[in-house]
N, C-alpha and C positions, 0 to 999 in steps of 0.2 A: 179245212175246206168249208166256205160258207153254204147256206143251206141252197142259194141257189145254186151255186154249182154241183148240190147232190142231185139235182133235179137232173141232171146229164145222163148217167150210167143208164136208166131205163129206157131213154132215145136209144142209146148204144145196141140195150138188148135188144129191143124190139126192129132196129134196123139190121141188126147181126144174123135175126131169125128170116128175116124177108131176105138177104143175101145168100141166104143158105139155103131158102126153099127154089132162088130165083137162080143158082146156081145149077139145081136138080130138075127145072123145069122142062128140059126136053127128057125124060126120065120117070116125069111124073104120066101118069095113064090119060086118056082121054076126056074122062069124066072123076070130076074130082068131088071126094064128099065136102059137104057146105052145111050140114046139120047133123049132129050128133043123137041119137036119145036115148034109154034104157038098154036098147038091143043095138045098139050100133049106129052107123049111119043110116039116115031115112030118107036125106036129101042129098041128090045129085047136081051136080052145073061141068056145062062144056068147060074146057080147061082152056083160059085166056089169062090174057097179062092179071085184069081183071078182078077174074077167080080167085087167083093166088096171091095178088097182093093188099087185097080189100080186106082182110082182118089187122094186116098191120096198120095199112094207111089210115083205116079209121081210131086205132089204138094210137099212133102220134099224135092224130087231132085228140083225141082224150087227153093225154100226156101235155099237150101243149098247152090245154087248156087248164090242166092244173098247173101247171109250171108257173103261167101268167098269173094265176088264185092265188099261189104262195107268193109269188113275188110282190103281189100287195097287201099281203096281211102285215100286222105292225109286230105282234108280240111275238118271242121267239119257238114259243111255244105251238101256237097258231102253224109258225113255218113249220115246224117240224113233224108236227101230224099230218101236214099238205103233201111232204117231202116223203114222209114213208106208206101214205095211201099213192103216189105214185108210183113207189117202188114196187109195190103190190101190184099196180093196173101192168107195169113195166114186164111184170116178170108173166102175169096171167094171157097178156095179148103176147109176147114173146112167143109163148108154150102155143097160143092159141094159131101163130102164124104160122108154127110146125106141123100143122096136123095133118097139111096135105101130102105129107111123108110117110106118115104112119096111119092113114086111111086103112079100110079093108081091100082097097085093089090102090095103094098107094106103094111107091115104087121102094119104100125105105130108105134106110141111108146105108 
């Protein structure tokens, strides 16, 4: 597999994780957490299309824009670090897109 086509699997995860919260969304509560801190969630947002899919959609624009980074670096090396810090951003906004699952008033799976 060339390195741009590793660049794929974390589009996969992070659209797998928005299918899965978007699947749960009449299920999910009212008001959905949107900020995390030391003691829990601190920040609340009405629950819209919105709410729930704005961690991911802006994690594809990230992803996408490494994708394009790797795909014009020249040395293989270059790719390959481009390729596993997307993998990284892939798997962090994935995890990031679930949370409205496992909120403190989130409906679980």
């Amino acid at each position: 597999m060339t390195p741009k086509l590793w660049t794929l699997p974390p589009f996969v995860m992070v659209l797998g994780g928005m299918g899965l919260v978007w699947s749960r969304y009449d299920s999910l509560p009212a008001r959905i957490p949107v900020h995390w801190g030391l003691n829990g969630a601190d920040r609340w947002a009405d629950k819209s299309a919105g709410t729930v899919l704005m961690p991911g959609l802006i994690g594809l624009g990230v992803l996408a824009i490494m994708a394009w980074k790797a795909s014009r670096l020249e040395t293989a090396g270059q790719v390959w670090r481009k390729v596993a810090l997307a993998w990284l951003v892939g798997v962090v906004v994935a995890v990031l897109t679930l949370l409205p699952l496992f909120g403190e008033a989130g409906g679980g799976l």
